[in-house]
N, C-alpha and C positions, 0 to 999 in steps of 0.2 A: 394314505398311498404315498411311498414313495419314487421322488423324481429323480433319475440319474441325470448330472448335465453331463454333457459328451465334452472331452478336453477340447480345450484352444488349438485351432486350427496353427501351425506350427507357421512361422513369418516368411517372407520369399526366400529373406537371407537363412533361414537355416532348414528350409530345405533344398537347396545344393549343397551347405557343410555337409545334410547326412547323407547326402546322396555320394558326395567326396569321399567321404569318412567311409561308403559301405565300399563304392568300387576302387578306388586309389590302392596305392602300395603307400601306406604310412611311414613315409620317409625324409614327411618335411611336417615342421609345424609354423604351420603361416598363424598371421592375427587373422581372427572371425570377419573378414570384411568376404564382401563377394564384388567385385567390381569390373564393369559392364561396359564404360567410357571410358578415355581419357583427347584431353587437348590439353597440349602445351604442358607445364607443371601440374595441371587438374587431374584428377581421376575423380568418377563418379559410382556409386553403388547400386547394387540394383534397387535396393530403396530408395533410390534419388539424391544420398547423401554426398556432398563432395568434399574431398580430400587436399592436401598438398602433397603431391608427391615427394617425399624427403628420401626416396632411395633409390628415384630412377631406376630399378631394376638391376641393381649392382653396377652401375654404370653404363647399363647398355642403352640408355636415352639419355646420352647425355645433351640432343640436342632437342628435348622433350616430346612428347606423345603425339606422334601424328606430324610429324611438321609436313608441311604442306606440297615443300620442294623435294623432300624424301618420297613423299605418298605417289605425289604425281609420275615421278621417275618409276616409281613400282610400277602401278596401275598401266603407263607406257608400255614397257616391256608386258608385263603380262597379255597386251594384247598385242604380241607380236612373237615370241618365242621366251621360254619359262628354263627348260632343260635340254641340255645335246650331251652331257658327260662329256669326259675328256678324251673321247673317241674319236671327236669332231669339234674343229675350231668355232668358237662365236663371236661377234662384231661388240662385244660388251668386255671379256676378256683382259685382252690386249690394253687397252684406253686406261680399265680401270686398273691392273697391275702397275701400268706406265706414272699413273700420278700417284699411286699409294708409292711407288717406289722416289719419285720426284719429292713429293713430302716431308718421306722420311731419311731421303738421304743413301739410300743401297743400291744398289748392280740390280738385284730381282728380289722375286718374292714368291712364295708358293703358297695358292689361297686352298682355304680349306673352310669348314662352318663350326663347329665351335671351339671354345676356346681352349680344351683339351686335349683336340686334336690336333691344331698345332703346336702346342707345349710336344706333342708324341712326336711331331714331324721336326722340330727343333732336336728333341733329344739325339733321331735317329740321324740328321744333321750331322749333329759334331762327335758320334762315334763314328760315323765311318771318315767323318774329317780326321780324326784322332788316328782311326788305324792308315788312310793313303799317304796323307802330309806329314805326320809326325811318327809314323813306324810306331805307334804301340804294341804289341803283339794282339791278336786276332782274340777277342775273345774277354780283354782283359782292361778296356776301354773305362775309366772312373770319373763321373762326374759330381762335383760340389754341389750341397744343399743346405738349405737354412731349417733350424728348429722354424718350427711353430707354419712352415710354408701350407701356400694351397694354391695349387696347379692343377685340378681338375680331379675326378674322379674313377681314369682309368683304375685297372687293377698295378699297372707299371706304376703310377703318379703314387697311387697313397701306400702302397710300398715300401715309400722317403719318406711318407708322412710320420709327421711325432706327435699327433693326434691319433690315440687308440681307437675311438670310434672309429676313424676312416679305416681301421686295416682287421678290426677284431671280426672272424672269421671268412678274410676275400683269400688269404697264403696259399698257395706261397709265392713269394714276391720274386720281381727281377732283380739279382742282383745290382751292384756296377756303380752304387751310391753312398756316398758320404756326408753323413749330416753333422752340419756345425751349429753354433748358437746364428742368430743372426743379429748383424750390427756388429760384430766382434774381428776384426780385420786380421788380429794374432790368431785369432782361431782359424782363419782363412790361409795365411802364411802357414799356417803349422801344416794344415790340411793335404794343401799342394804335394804330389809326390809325380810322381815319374811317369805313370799311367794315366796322371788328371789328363782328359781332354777338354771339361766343361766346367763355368760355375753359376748353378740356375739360380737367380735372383731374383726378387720383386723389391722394384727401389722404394715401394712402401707395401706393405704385410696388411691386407685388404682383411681379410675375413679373418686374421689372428688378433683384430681390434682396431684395426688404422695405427700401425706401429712404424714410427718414421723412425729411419737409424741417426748412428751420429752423423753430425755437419763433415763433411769429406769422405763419407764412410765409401757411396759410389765410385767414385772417384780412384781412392787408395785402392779400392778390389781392382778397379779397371788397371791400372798402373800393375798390380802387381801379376796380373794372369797375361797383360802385356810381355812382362819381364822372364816368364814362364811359361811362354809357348800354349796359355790354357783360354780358352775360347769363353767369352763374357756372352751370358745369355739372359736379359732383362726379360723378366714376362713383367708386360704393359697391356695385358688385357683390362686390367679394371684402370690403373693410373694411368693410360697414357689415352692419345684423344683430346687433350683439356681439362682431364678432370683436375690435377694437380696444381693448375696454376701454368703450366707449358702445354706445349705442345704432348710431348711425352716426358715423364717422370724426369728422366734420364737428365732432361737438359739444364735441371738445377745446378746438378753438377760440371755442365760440360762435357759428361760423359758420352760417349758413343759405342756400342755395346757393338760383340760381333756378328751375333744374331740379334734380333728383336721380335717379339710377341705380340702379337696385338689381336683383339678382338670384340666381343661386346658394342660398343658404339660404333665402331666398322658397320656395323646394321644398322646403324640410325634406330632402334625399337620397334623392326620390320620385319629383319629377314636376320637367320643368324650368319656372320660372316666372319671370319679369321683368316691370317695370315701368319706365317714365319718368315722374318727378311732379313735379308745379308750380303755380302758382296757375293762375289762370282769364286773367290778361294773357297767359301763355304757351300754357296748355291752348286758349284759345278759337280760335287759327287755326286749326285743324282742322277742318274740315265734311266733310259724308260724301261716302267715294268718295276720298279725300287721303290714306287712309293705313290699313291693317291687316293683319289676322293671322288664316284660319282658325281655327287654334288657340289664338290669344292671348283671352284669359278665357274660356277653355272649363270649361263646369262642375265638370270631373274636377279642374285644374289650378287655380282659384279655391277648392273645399273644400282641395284641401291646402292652400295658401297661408295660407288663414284658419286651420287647424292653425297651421303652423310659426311664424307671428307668435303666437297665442296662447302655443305652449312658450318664443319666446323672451321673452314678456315675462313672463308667471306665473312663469317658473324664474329670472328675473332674471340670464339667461346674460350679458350685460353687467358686470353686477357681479365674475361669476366670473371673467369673465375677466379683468376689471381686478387682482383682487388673484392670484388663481392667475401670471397674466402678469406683474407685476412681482417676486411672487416666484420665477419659474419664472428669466428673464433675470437677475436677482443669483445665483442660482445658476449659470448657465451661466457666466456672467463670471467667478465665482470659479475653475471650471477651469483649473487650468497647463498650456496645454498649447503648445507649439513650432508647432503648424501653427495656429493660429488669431488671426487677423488683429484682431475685432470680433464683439461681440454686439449686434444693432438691430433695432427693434420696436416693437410696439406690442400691451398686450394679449397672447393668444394668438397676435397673429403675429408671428413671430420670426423671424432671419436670422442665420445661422451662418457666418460670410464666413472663408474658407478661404486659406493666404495661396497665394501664386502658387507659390512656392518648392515648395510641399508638393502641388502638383500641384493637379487641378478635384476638385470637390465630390462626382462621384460614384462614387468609391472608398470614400467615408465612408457615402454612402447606402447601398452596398451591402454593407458592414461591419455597419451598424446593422440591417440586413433579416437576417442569419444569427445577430444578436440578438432576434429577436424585437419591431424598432422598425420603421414602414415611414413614411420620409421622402423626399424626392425635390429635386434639386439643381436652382438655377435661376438662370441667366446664368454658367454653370462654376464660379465658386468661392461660393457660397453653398446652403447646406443648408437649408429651412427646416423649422420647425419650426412647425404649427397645428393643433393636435389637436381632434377636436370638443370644444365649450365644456365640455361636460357631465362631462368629464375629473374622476377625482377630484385631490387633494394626495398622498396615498397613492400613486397611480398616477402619475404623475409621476417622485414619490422612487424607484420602484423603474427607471423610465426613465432616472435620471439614472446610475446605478450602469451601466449599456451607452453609455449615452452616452460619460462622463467616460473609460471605459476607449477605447471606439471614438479621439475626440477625442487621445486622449494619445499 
């Protein structure tokens, strides 16, 4: 007589991948982790395993999971008022525009919730700044773009994209855009014409690898769209905050950009919150009925905000990062290892470039996940590395000991 045995009952963790895998839309491939907790740098699995967060979430925790002072400011408001739209003023608003603006140094700011949406409220910013202030003809408004950029996912954003994926079958796109190499300042010079109103930057190229340009590269754009009437637009959604080692990217250089970008850790890893800010030359063309956001400065998402700028300025996440960051990359660098090409960065964000020989980047990601590190590959051969700020030195050292092994 024979005995059929009935297969292995399938583990916690993979039944939500197939539960993901049957209802989801297939348009991301995460590492096989399912994760259930997180405090502070930690994330835990639903199998009880814990992790170090090495991605914070593309920067959106940069003042790590949960923090306490973020939570409690949530939970506050939520038991007092969540949403009024901007039909009707709220006592959250006002306070937190006031210090995002104090911060960063602008006249105002217009909040919105992710970070694609204000790249879209920047764009629409400086063409009609282009057509009131500088008489470009109606219609004919050209803004500067970088190879390799990423701004978000509208159908207008990947449009500019020089990533195929992001555009092969969304067309047809918005005009109105000029893409240059980026890091390349002659290409930038050249680019400028009569129409430019805009030039949308990332003073570091997040998801194209952690690509830092050259030493004054900031700087020389700023100067020259000065000198040309063209409006300097930094998106500092994933670099600014602390992640870089500043406050915002920008201030390596000195630079002061006309618009600014910001998003991601604006939420503390809570609530998603964005901003575009600028003086009042740029802020003032907007009247009412031109542009908004039910949910953009809703009272729920205005307290956390006002949190997550107080943790990262009072913990002086900035700072940590700067020195944790430059020593974390002399470290990575001193590694021998045969597959690894370059270490580049800035700050807490870092870029692990993988060489071609030794295959893509996420074979090492998922080396370092059955270490106990969870990091994720991005443009195939680069690994990054951006742990929330809050990271100790300690913690690190014991990362580096999986790392160096994974790496070699």
């Amino acid at each position: 007589m024979t005995t059929t045995m009935a297969p292995p009952a399938p583990s916690v963790t993979q039944r939500y991948l197939e539960e993901a895998e049957r209802y989801s839309a297939h348009n991301y491939h995460p590492l096989p982790v399912v994760l259930d907790r997180g405090e502070g740098v930690w994330v835990w699995d639903v199998e009880g395993n814990r992790y170090l967060d090495m991605l914070a979430s593309y920067s959106a925790v940069n003042q790590g999971h949960r923090h306490p002072e973020i939570i409690a400011a949530a939970r506050e408001q939520m038991d007092r008022l969540t949403l009024t739209s901007r039909a009707f003023h709220n006592d959250q608003m006002g306070p937190f525009l006031r210090e995002l603006c104090e911060a960063a140094g602008f006249d105002a700011a217009l909040p919105m919730n992710t970070g694609a949406e204000a790249v879209e409220t920047a764009i629409k910013m400086v063409r009609k700044w282009g057509y009131q202030a500088r008489g470009v003809p109606d219609g004919e408004a050209e803004i500067i773009v970088c190879e390799d950029n990423f701004h978000g996912r509208t159908t207008t954003i990947v449009g500019f994209s020089s990533e195929e994926q992001y555009r092969a079958g969304f067309g047809p796109f918005t005009p109105g855009f000029r893409v240059i190499p980026y890091g390349d300042i002659d290409a930038l010079r050249a680019a400028i014409g009569p129409n430019t109103v805009g030039f949308l930057v990332e003073p570091i190229q997040g998801e194209a690898g952690v690509i830092v340009p050259p030493d004054g590269y900031m700087r020389d754009a700023a100067e020259l769209c000065r000198e040309n009437g063209v409006a300097l637009v930094a998106d500092e959604i994933q670099t600014g905050l602390g992640r870089t080692g500043r406050f915002f990217c920008c201030d390596w250089e000195d630079v002061r950009p006309d618009v600014l970008i910001v998003g991601k850790a604006l939420g503390g890893g809570v609530y998603p919150v964005s901003a575009a800010i600028a003086d009042s030359e740029f802020m003032d063309v907007f009247r009412p009925g031109d542009h908004g956001s039910t949910f953009g400065g809703n009272p729920l998402g205005a307290a956390v905000g006002r949190a997550s700028l107080r943790v990262i300025i009072e913990e002086d996440l900035s700072r940590r990062s700067d020195e944790l960051g430059s020593w974390f990359m002399d470290r990575l660098r001193a590694i021998d290892s045969p597959h690894v090409e370059g270490v580049r960065g800035r700050g807490l964000m870092i870029g692990v470039v993988i060489k071609e020989s030794s295959g893509t980047a996420r074979p090492y990601c998922e080396a370092l996940k059955t270490r106990g590190i969870l990091a994720k590959e991005t443009h195939h051969q680069v690994v990054r590395f951006a742990p929330p700020l809050t990271v100790t030195r300690a913690e690190l050292e014991d990362a580096l000991v999986e790392i160096e092994a994974v790496l070699r």
